[in-house]
C-alpha positions as CSV (number, residue, x, y, z in Angstrom):
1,X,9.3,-9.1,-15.9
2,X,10.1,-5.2,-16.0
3,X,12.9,-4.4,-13.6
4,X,14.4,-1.5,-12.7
5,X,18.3,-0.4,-12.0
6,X,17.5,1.7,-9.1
7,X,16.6,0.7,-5.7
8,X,13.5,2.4,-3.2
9,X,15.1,5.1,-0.9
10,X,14.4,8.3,0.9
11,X,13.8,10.5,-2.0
12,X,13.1,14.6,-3.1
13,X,10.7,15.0,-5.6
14,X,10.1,17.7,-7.9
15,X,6.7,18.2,-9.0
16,X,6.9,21.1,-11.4
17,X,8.1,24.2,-9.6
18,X,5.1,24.4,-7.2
19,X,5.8,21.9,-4.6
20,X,8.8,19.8,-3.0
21,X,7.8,16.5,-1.4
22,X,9.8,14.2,1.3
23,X,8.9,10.6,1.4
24,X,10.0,9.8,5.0
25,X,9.5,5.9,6.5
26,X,8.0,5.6,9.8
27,X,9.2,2.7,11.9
28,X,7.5,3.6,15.3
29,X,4.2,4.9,16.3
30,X,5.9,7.6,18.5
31,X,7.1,8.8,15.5
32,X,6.5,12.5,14.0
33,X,3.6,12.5,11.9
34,X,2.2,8.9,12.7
35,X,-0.9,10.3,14.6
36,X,-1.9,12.2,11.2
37,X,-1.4,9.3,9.6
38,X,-3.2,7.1,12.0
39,X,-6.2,8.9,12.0
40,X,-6.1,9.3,8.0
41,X,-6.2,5.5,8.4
42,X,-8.8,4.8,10.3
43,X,-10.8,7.0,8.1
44,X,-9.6,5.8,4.8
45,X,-10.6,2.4,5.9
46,X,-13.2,0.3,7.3
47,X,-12.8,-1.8,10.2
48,X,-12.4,-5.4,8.5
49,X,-9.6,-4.1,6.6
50,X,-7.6,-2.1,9.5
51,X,-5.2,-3.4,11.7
52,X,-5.4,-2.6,15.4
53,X,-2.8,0.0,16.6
54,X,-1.2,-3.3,18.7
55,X,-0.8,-4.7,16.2
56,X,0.3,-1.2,13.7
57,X,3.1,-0.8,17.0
58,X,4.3,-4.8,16.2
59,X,4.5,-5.2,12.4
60,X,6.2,-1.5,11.9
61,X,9.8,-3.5,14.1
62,X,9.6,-5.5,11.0
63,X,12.6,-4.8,8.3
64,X,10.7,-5.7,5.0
65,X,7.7,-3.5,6.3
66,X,7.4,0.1,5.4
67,X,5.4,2.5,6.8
68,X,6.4,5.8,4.4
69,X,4.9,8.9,5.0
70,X,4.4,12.1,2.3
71,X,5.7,15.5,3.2
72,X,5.2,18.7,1.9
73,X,6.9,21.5,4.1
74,X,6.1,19.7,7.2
75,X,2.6,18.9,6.2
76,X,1.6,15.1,5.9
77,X,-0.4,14.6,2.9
78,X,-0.7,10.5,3.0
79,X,0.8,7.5,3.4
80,X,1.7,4.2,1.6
81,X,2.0,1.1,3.8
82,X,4.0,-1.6,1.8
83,X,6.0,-4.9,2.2
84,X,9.5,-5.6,0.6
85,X,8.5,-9.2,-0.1
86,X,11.1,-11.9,-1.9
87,X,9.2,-12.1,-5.0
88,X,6.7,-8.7,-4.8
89,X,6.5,-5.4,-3.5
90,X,3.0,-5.8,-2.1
91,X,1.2,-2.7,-1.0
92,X,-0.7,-3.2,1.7
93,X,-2.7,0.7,2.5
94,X,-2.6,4.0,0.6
95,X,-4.3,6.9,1.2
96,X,-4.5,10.7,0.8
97,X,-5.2,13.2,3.1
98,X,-8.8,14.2,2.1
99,X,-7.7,17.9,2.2
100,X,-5.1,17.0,-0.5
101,X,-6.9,15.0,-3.5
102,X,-7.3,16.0,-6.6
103,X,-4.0,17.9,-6.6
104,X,-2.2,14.9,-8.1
105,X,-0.5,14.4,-5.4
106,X,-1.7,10.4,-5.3
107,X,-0.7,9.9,-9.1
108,X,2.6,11.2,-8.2
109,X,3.6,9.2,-4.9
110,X,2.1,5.9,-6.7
111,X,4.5,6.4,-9.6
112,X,7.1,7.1,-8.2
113,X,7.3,4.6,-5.8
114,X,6.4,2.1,-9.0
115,X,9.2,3.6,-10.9
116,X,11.7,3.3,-8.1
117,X,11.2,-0.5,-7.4
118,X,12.9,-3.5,-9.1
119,X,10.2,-5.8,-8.3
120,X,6.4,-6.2,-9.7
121,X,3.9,-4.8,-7.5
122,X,0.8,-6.1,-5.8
123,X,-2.3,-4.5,-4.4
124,X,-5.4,-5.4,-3.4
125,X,-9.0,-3.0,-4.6
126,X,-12.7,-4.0,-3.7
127,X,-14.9,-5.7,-6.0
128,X,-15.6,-3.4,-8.8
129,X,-19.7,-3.0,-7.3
130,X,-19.9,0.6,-6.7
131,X,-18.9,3.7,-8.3
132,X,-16.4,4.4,-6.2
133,X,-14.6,0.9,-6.8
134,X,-14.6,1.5,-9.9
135,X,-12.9,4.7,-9.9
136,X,-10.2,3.5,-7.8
137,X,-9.5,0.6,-9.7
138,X,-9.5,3.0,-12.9
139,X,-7.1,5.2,-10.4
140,X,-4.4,2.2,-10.7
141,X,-4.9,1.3,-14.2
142,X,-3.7,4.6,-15.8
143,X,-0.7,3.9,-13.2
144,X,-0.5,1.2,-15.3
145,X,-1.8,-1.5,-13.2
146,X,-3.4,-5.1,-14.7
147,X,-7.2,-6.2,-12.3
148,X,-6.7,-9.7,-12.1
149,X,-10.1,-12.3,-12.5
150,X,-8.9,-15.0,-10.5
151,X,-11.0,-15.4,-7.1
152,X,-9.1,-13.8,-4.7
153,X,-9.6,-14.0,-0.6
154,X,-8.0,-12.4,2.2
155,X,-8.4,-12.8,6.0
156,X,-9.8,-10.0,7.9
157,X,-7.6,-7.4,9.8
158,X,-9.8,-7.5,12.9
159,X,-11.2,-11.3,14.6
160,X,-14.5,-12.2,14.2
161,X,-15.1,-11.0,11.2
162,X,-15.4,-13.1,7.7
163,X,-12.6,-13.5,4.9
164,X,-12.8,-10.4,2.5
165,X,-13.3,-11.1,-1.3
166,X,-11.1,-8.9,-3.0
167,X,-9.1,-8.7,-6.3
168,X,-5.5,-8.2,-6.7
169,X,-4.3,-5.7,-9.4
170,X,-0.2,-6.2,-10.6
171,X,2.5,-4.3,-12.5
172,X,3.6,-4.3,-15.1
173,X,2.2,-7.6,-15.6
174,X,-1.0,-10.1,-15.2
175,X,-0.8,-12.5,-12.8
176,X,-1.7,-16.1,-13.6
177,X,-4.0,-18.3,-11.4
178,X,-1.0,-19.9,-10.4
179,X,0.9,-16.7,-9.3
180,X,-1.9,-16.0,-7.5
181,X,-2.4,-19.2,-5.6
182,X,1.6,-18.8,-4.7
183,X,1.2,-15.1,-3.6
184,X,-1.6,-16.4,-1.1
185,X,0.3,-19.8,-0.1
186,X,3.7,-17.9,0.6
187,X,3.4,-14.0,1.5
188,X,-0.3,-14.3,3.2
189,X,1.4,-15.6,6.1
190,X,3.5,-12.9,6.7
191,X,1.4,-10.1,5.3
192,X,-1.6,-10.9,7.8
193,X,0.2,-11.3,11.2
194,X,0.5,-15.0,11.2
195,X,4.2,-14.4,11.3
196,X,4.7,-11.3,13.3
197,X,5.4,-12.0,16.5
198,X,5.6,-9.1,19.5
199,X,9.6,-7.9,19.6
């Protein structure tokens, strides 16, 4: 597996000379910038695939989750929602601030936080059945990303509703059926609440 010597922190980045960033972590949804954030994520996302702001308030008191924000001179310009699992680094949400895409903005925040980790990564895209699918999962693989084939499931963010058919994308490598049937086995459990109790 490709690892890397340097560990995720707080960083600067420099893109070019026209812009300085911040990445900042959120761990409470008091927290400066969160409303932007929030709202960015209830629009990014639909219903089945969004957790309740309960639940947000619950998993943000947990250490390996990360809620880390993008700055640019106090402006928020998106988010990526991500879990420091034992094996992974499993993204959970990313987004951009609609204002802000197409400024590279999301190319740059994706690779850095894939250049800064010393653990593959994991993230989930829709079935590649629309145009816009298919763009995003294009999105990932010039971030060097690998789509996976094997069936893939996940339990809905919200009750009532059925299991989402996904597929999971990886870096730097393909997953094997069996990775994937470990992934689900051991991290589902904590990525989906089962584990998360109220602090």
């Amino acid at each position: 597996m490709h690892s890397f010597l340097r560990q995720p922190r707080h960083i600067l980045i420099t893109l070019a000379v026209r812009t300085r960033m911040e990445q900042k972590r959120l761990k409470n949804i008091s927290d400066t910038y969160f409303q932007e954030s929030w709202e960015l994520y209830e629009s990014a996302f639909p219903i089945e695939e969004r957790r309740s702001l309960e639940k947000q308030r619950i998993v943000m008191k947990e250490a390996i989750y990360h809620f880390d924000t993008l700055i640019e001179e106090e402006l928020m310009i998106g988010f990526l929602l991500w879990w420091d699992l034992k094996t992974y680094r499993y993204i959970d949400h990313f987004a951009i601030s609609t204002q802000q895409r197409n400024k590279g903005f999301g190319k740059l925040f994706l690779e850095t936080f894939r250049d800064l980790n010393d653990k593959p990564i994991l993230l989930e895209v829709e079935l590649p059945n629309s145009d816009i699918n298919e763009r995003r999962i294009k999105f990932y693989e010039r971030a060097g990303f690998k789509l996976n084939q094997h069936y893939y499931t996940v339990p809905p963010s919200q009750e009532n509703q059925p299991p989402l058919e996904l597929m999971l994308m990886s870096y730097p490598n393909h997953l094997t059926k069996k990775d994937v049937e470990q992934f689900t086995k051991i991290s589902h459990p904590v990525i989906f609440n089962d584990l998360v109790q109220p602090h």
